[in-house]
C-alpha positions, 0 to 999 in steps of 0.5 A: 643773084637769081635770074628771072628765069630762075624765079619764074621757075621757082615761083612755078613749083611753088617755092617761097621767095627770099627777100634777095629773091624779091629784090632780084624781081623788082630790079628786074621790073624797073631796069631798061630794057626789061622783058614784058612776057617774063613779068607777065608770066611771074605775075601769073605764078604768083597769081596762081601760087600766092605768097606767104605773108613775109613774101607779101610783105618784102614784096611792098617794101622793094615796091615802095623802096624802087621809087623816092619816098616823100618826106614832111616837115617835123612840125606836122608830119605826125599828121599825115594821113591817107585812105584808100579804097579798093573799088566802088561804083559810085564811090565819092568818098575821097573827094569829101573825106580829103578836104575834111580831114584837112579841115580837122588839122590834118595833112591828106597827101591822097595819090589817088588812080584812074577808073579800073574795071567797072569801078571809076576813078577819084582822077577821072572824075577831078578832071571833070572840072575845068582846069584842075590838074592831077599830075604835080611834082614832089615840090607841088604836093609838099607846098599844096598839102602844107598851105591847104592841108589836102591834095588829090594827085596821080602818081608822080613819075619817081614814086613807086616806079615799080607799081606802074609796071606792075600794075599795067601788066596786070590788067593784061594778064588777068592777074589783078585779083591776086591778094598778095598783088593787091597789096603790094600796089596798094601799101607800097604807094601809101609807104612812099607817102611817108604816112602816120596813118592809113585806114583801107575802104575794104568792099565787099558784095555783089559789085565788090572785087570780093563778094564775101565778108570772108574774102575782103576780110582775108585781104584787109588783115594782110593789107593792116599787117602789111602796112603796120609792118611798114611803119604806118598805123593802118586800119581798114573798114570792111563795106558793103558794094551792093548798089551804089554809093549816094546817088550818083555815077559818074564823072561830072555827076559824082562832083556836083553830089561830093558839092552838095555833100560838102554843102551840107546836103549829102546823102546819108550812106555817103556821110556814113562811109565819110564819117565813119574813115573819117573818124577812125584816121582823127583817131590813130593820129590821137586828135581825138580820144575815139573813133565816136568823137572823130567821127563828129568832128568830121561830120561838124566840119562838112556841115559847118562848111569848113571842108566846102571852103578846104575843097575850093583852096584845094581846087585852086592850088591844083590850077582851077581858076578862082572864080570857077572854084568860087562858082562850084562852091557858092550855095546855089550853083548852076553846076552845067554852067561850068561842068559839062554836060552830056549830050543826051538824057533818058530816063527809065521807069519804073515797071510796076507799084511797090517798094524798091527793094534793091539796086543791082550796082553792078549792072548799073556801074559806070551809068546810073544813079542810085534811087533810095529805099522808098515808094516806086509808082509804075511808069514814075522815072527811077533813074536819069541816064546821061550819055554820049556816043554809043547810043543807048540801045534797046538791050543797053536799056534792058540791063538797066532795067533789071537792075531795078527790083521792086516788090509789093509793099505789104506794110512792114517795109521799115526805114532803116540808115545804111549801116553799111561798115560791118567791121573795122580792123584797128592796128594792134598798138591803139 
């Protein structure tokens, strides 16, 4: 067997790994002790050299197979389904698509993450309200997805022990954009989820990891070949991150709108991504004949209320107290009675008439809500910023400001829905 010096070297002069080359690697990361600096320093020849698709892909399955893979029952596990996302501002899906899938029969075991770079986490938001507890065991997942049909959960300590190496050690050493990286982390913990089918919220644009089409799209195909040659059905939509997803960032903020969606009283470029991922994993499981049909469906169970009622068992099951889930989903809730609130708003103002014509998402990220298309007044607010400590400085609020762009309106200003899906890849065999 290689060393790692070896493989450093190897990977260095731009060699292609053998699958006993990988598996060398990933012992390597997960045995005590290990060497943090030649990790750090083969992240950066893989970064700098990449990796051939058979690479990639013994990559992900040594990741998947250094931790305990999940297991289900035979009578539903044909039904197990996940998505995930590769960063959004804004981006709430998750906590409406789990709790409607699950409403349409299906079993959502997400293993979601914490907040990285500008783009928040489905965790840190989760943990915005009272009580609910992200980190549950293998034995806690099995019981809460098979009783409720859904849960959003960290990472536990025995799946994909690997990736939590891998991935902290990328962040430090600027290594987080590699393709073959990226999709290691992600198929891996979706492989060890033992899933029937995945599909992949692939962004693309100004406040995306990738800012083509063309680059999201070379890291979908990989991520769908990947995850099929694993053993999952998986698909990916490729969506637009130019400004932000609904109206709302933010960890308390992105709750109370993924409520108000779950009410029936979303808005609309949420419901699209919601309906549309939804539509395709009802689809790859066979409960629908098409992605058209799946889609209604799942659009039926979040304004019939069927998801709503999903969200507040799973609230509970993960340790919310009964009667704080009750009040969150009650029709008419004073959300910062149970949510906390921050301590200071501010609101900014538009500085001239005319139509709003863009957001800048990623200026906005962590802080801002979006405003939709429509008619904007000079000195009328267009944006409410809650915060703590620091203090919103001068320059702070100047950035904000440019995010907003605003024309004259010259009467052929139209109307249009988000339309903001521009492709969905489907595994070959549907």
């Amino acid at each position: 067997m290689s060393s790692m010096q070896d493989l450093i070297r190897k990977k260095r002069d731009g060699g292609q790994f053998s699958h006993e080359d990988i598996k060398a690697l990933i012992q390597a990361v997960t045995s005590e002790p290990r060497q943090d600096c030649q990790i750090g320093a083969m992240l950066m020849a893989i970064w700098m050299k990449g990796m051939v698709v058979t690479e990639t892909q013994s990559l992900t399955k040594e990741m998947m197979l250094s931790g305990e893979v999940l297991s289900w029952p035979e009578e539903w596990r044909k039904l197990v389904v996940d998505k995930h996302s590769t960063g959004g501002v804004g981006d709430k899906v998750s906590l409406v698509l789990a709790p409607a899938l699950a409403a349409c029969g299906c079993k959502v075991p997400m293993i979601s993450g914490r907040g990285l770079a500008h783009t928040g986490g489905t965790l840190d938001k989760l943990e915005s309200i009272p009580g609910y507890k992200v980190q549950q065991s293998r034995e806690q997942i099995l019981n809460i997805v098979g009783s409720v049909g859904c849960c959003i959960v960290g990472q536990t300590e025995t799946l994909v022990p690997a990736d939590r190496v891998l991935y902290a050690l990328r962040d430090v050493t600027s290594t987080v954009d590699s393709v073959p990286l990226i999709t290691g982390s992600i198929i891996s913990k979706k492989g060890a989820e033992s899933l029937s089918a995945l599909v992949l919220d692939v962004k693309f644009g100004r406040a995306a990891l990738y800012k083509d089409l063309d680059g999201a799209k070379e890291l979908a195909k990989l991520m769908v070949d990947t995850g099929n040659g694993l053993g999952i059905k998986t698909a990916a939509a490729l969506s637009r991150m130019d400004g932000t997803i609904g109206r709302c960032v933010g960890n308390s903020l992105e709750v109370i709108e993924s409520l108000e969606t779950l009410k029936g009283k979303g808005p609309d470029d949420l419901m699209e991504l919601v309906m549309s991922l939804g539509g395709v994993l009802l689809m790859m499981v066979g409960l629908v004949p098409d992605q058209s049909e799946g889609s209604k469906r799942i659009s039926e169970a979040v304004n019939g209320g069927a998801a709503l009622k999903k969200f507040q068992e799973m609230m509970e099951a993960q340790g919310v107290a009964k009667e704080t889930a009750r009040a969150l989903c009650s029709a008419h809730c004073d959300y910062f009675s149970v949510l906390r609130k921050s301590e200071f708003q501010q609101e900014l103002t538009a500085p001239t008439d005319g139509v709003v014509a863009d957001i800048d998402g990623m200026a906005l990220a962590e802080v801002l809500h979006k405003l939709l298309r429509g008619a904007s007044f000079a000195g009328s607010p267009w944006v409410r910023i809650h915060y703590e400590t620091p203090p919103l400085t001068p320059d702070l609020t100047s950035r904000l400001q440019s995010a907003l762009k605003v024309q004259k309106d010259d009467g052929t200003q139209t109307q249009h829905g988000p339309k903001l899906v521009a492709e969905v890849l489907l595994p070959d065999q549907l």
